[in-house]
C-alpha positions in Angstrom: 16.2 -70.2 23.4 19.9 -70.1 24.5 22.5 -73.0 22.9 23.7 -75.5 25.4 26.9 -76.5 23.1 29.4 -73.9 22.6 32.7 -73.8 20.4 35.9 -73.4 22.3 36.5 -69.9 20.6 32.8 -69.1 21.6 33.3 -70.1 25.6 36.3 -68.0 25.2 34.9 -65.3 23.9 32.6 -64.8 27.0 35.7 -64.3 28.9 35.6 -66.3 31.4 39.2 -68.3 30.5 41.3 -68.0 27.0 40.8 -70.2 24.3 44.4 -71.5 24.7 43.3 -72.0 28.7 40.2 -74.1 27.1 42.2 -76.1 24.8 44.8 -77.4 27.8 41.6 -78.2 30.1 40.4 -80.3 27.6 43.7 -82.2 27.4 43.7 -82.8 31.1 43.0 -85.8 32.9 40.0 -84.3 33.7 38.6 -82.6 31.8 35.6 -80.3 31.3 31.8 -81.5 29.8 32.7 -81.7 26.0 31.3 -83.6 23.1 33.6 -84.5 19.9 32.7 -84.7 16.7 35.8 -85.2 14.2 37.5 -82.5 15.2 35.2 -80.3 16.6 34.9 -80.0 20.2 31.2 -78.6 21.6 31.5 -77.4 24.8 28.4 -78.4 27.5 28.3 -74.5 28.6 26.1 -75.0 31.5 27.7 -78.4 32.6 30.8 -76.4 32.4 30.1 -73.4 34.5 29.0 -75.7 37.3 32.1 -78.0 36.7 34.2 -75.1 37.0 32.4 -74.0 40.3 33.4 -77.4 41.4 36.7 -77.5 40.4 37.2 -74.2 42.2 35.9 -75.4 45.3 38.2 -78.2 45.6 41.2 -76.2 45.2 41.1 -74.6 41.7 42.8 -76.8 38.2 46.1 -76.5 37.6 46.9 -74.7 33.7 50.5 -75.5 32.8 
């Protein structure tokens, strides 16, 4: 059985963005599937991987 809630260290280790990428995305004003609990953010992985498809096929989201 797979987790569905991932650290933002663990989503950046499967290389798909950096951890510092992450971090700004969840700043945004929208931004990606998360829970938070005190300070710990849980990443929805599979909601994310489809919101990312998403975001990429409206035009990508903009990292500054």
């Amino acid at each position: 059985m797979s987790k569905t809630f991932y650290t933002v260290r663990e989503v950046a280790h499967t290389g798909i963005l950096s951890e510092y990428a992450l971090r700004l995305m969840l700043k945004s004003d929208n931004p990606p599937p998360h829970i938070k609990i005190n300070k710990k953010v849980k990443i929805n992985y599979p909601l994310f991987i489809e919101w990312l498809d998403n975001e990429s096929k409206k035009g990508g989201v903009l990292i500054e």
